[in-house]
TIPADREN-406378 format. One line per 4 residues: number of its first residue (from 0); their letters; for each residue x, y, z of C-alpha. Coordinates in Angstrom, 3 decimals, padded with zeros to 6 digits, m for minus. Layout:
N
NUM = A = X Y Z; ...;
//
This chain:
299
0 = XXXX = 000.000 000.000 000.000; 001.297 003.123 m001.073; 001.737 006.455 001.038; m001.731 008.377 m000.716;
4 = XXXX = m003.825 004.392 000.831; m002.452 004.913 004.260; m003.755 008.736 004.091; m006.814 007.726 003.231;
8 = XXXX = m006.931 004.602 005.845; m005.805 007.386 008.770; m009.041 008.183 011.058; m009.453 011.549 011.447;
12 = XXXX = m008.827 012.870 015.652; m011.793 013.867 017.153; m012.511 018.075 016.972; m011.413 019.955 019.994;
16 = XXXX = m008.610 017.540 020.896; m005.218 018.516 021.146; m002.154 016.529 021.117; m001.758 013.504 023.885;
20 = XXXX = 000.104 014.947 026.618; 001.976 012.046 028.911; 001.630 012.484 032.518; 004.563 011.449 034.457;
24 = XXXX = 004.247 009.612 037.856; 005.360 012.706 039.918; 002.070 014.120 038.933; m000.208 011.505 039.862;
28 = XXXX = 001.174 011.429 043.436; 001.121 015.305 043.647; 005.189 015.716 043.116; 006.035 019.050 041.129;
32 = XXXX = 006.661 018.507 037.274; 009.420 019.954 035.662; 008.039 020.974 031.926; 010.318 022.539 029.364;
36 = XXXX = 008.897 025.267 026.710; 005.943 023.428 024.854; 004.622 021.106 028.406; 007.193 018.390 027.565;
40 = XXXX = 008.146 016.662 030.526; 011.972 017.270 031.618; 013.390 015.308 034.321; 015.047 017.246 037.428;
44 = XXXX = 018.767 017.494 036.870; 021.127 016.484 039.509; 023.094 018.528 041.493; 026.968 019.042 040.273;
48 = XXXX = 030.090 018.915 042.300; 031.604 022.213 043.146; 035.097 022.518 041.391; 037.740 021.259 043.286;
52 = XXXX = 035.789 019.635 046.242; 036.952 015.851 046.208; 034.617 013.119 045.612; 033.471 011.003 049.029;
56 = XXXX = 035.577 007.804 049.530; 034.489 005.053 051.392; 036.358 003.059 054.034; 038.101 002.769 057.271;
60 = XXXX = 040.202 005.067 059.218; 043.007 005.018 056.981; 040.670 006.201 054.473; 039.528 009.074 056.373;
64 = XXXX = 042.840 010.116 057.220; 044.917 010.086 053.755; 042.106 011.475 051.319; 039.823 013.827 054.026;
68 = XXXX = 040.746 016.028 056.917; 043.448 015.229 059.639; 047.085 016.030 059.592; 048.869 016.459 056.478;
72 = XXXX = 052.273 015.886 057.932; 053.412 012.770 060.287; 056.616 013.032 062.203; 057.805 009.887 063.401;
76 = XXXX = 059.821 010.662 065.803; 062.213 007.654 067.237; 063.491 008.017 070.982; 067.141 008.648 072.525;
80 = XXXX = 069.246 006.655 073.511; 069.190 004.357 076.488; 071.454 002.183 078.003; 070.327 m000.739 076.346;
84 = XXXX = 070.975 001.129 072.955; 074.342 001.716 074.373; 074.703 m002.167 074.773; 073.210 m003.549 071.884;
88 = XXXX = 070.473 m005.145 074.372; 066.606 m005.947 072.697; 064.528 m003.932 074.797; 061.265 m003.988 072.854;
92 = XXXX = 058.805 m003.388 075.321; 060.625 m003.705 078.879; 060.442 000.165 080.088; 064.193 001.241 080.024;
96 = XXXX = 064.643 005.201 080.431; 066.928 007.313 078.650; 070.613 008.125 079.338; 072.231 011.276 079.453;
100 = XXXX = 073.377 011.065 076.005; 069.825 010.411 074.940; 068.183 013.112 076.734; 070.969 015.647 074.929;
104 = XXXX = 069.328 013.979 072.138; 066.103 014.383 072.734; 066.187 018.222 073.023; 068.127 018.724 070.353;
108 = XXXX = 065.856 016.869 068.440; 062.785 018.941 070.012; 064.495 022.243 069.209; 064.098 021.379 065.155;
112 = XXXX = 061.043 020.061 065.864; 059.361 022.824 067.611; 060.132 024.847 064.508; 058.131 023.232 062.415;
116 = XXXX = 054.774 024.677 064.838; 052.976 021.006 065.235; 049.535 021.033 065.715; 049.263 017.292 068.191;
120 = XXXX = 051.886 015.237 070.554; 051.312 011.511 070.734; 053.944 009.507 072.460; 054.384 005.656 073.177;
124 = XXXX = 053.370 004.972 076.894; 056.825 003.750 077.603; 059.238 006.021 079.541; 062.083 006.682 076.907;
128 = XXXX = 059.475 007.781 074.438; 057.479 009.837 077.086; 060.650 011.544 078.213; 061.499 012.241 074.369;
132 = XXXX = 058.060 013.832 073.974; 058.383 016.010 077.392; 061.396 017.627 075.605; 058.673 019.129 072.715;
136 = XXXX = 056.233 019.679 075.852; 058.904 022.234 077.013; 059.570 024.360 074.189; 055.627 024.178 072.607;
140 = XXXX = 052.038 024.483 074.483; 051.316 020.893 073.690; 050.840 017.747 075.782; 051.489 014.168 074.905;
144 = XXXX = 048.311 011.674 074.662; 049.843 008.248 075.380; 048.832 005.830 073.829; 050.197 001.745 074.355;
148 = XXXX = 049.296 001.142 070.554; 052.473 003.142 069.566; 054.795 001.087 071.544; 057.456 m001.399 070.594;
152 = XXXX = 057.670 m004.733 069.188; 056.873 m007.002 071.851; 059.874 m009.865 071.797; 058.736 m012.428 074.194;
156 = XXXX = 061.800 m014.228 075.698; 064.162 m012.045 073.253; 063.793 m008.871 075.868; 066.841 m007.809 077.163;
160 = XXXX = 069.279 m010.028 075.743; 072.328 m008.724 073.579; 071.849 m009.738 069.791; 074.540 m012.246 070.244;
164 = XXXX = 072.839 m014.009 073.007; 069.778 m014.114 070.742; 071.995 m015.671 068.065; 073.501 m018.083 069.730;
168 = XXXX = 070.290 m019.118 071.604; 068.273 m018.921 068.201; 070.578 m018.972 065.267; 067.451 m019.425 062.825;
172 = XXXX = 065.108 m017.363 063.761; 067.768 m014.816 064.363; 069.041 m014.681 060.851; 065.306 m014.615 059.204;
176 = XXXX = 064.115 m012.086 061.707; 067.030 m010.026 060.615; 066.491 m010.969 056.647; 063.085 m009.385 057.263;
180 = XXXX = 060.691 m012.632 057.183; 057.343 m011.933 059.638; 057.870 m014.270 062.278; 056.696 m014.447 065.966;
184 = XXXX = 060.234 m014.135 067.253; 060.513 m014.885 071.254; 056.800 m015.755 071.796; 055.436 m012.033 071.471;
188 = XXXX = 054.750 m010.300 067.947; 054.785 m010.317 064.346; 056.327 m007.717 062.794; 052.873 m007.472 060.456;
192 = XXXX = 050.667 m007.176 063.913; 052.643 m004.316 065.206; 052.795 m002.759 061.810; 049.132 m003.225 061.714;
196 = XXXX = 048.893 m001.660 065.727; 051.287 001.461 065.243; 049.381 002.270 062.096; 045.580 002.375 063.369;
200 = XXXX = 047.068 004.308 066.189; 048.728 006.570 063.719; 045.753 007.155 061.846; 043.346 007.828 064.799;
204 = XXXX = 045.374 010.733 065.980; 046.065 011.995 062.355; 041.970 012.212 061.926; 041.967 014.002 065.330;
208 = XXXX = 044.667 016.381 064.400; 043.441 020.092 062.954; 042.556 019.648 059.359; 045.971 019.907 057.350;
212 = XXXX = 048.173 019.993 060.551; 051.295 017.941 061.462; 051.159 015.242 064.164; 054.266 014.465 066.044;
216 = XXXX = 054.358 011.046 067.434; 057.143 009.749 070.011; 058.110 005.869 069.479; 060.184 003.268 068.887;
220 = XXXX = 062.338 002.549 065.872; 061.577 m000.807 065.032; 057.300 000.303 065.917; 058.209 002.953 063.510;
224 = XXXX = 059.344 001.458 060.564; 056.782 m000.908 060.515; 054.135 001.236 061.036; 055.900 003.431 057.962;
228 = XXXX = 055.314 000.125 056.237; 051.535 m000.297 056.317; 051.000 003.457 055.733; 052.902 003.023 052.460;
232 = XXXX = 050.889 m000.006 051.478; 054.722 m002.267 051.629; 054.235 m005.461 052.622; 056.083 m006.744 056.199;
236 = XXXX = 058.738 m008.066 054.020; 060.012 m004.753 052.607; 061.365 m004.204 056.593; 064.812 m005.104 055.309;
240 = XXXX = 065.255 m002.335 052.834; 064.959 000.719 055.461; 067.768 001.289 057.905; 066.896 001.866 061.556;
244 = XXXX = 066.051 004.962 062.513; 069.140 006.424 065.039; 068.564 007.592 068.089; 066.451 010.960 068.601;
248 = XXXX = 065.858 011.166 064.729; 062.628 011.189 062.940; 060.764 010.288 059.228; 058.149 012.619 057.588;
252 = XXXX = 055.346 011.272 056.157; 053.066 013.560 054.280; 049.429 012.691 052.419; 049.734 013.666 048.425;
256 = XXXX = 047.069 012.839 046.452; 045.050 011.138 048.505; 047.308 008.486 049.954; 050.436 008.559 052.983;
260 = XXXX = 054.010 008.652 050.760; 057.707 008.827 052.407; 058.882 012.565 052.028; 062.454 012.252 054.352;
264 = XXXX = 063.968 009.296 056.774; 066.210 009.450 059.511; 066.519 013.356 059.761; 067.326 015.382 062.355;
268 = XXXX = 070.015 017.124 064.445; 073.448 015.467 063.667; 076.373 014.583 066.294; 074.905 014.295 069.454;
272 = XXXX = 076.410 011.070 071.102; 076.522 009.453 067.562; 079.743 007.034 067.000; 081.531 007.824 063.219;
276 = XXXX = 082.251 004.321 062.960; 078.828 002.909 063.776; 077.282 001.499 066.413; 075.152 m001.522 066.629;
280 = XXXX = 071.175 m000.410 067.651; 068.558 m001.678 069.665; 067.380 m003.469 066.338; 070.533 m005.295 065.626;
284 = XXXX = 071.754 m003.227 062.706; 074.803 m001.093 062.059; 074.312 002.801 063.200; 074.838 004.832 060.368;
288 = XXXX = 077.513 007.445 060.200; 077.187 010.732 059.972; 078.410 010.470 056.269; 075.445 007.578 055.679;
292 = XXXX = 072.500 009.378 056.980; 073.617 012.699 055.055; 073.228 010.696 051.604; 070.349 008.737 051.896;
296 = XXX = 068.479 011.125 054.522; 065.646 012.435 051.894; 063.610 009.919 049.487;
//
């Protein structure tokens, strides 16, 4: 049938009818229509996102804290020296104070520190860190909030012993603890639990630190780097490619683009009661020189 049949075959519309008009659901429950020029029906348009405000993530803390408000800036500040340090004694978490040489450390350390204005003072709740921390107390209006989740490693049956008596007594577990593997050395931790401990204690003060502020927290250097670890997104394993924080020195770790990243290790004050030739830490590792930390201070 050609185009002049189906004219023809068309019924004319009723007089006084205009064109069908649909009528969307709004309507029949007595929602406003939006209706563009002519009564079409237009749907409502959504409201856009203001230039430059970031899109809501979901997640835990560590969400919260590296893509919303918080601090901007973590210093991880390692305690001076004790004793133990001195001897090459595991303290992890027996409560060993400082000695002289490590409280000269500790406000020298403090005096850079205070510098840099922080907004919040955490500090392990064992004495050597909470006497590190009182140094910043004195020179800023700041208290420290202990808190046990930033302390060290716990060791088991390896606290207190030199490294050589743990070597001899455990010559295995000695040299994979030292390679890096994530073992349960003495009884006590994993270096992954304690990661995952000084982190989630990290990030709850960084979310209750002003927004974009820095957060200085007082701790240990083993608690440290493998709390640096998780932040980072490393696995437990990586431990073996970052050299022990010395005594009274500290890493910055700063959120860019939405996540934590490494901006310096092992900085700080240089010369107090450090040895040029090395000296073995509380970790079991070779103090860097002078010369060392200078070239591989800043990542």
């Amino acid at each position: 049938m050609g185009a002049a049949g189906l004219l023809r075959r068309r019924r004319p519309r009723p007089a006084g009818r205009g064109p069908p008009v649909l009528r969307p659901r709004a309507a029949l429950e007595g929602r406003p229509v939006h209706r563009a020029a002519g009564g079409r029906h237009r749907p409502p348009e959504r409201p856009r996102r203001s230039a430059g405000r970031p899109r809501r993530r979901s997640g835990g803390a560590r969400a919260v804290s590296a893509a919303g408000g918080g601090a901007s800036r973590l210093v991880l500040w390692r305690h001076g020296r004790t004793t133990s340090n001195a001897e090459g004694r595991f303290q992890g978490q027996l409560d060993t104070p400082l000695d002289e040489v490590g409280h000269a450390q500790a406000r020298a350390a403090a005096a850079q520190i205070a510098a840099m204005r922080p907004d919040r003072l955490v500090s392990s709740d064992l004495s050597r860190a909470r006497a590190t921390a009182a140094r910043l107390e004195e020179l800023t209006d700041l208290r420290a909030v202990e808190d046990a989740g930033l302390r060290e490693l716990d060791a088991g049956a390896w606290q207190g012993l030199l490294h050589q008596q743990i070597a001899d007594h455990w010559p295995d577990g000695h040299r994979a603890w030292r390679s890096g593997e994530d073992l349960r050395i003495g009884g006590g931790e994993k270096r992954s639990e304690l990661g995952a401990r000084v982190a989630a204690a990290l990030e709850r003060h960084a979310v209750a630190t002003p927004d974009g502020g820095l957060l200085v927290a007082a701790s240990h250097s083993g608690a440290l780097r493998a709390g640096i670890l998780v932040l980072l997104g490393l696995p437990p394993e990586a431990w073996a490619t970052f050299a022990s924080l010395g005594n009274g020195r500290w890493a910055v770790v700063e959120r860019r683009f939405g996540r934590w990243v490494l901006r310096g290790y092992d900085l700080g004050p240089r010369g107090v009661g450090e040895d040029p030739e090395g000296r073995t830490n509380a970790d079991g590792a070779r103090g860097l020189s002078a010369a060392e930390r200078s070239a591989g201070a800043v990542v």
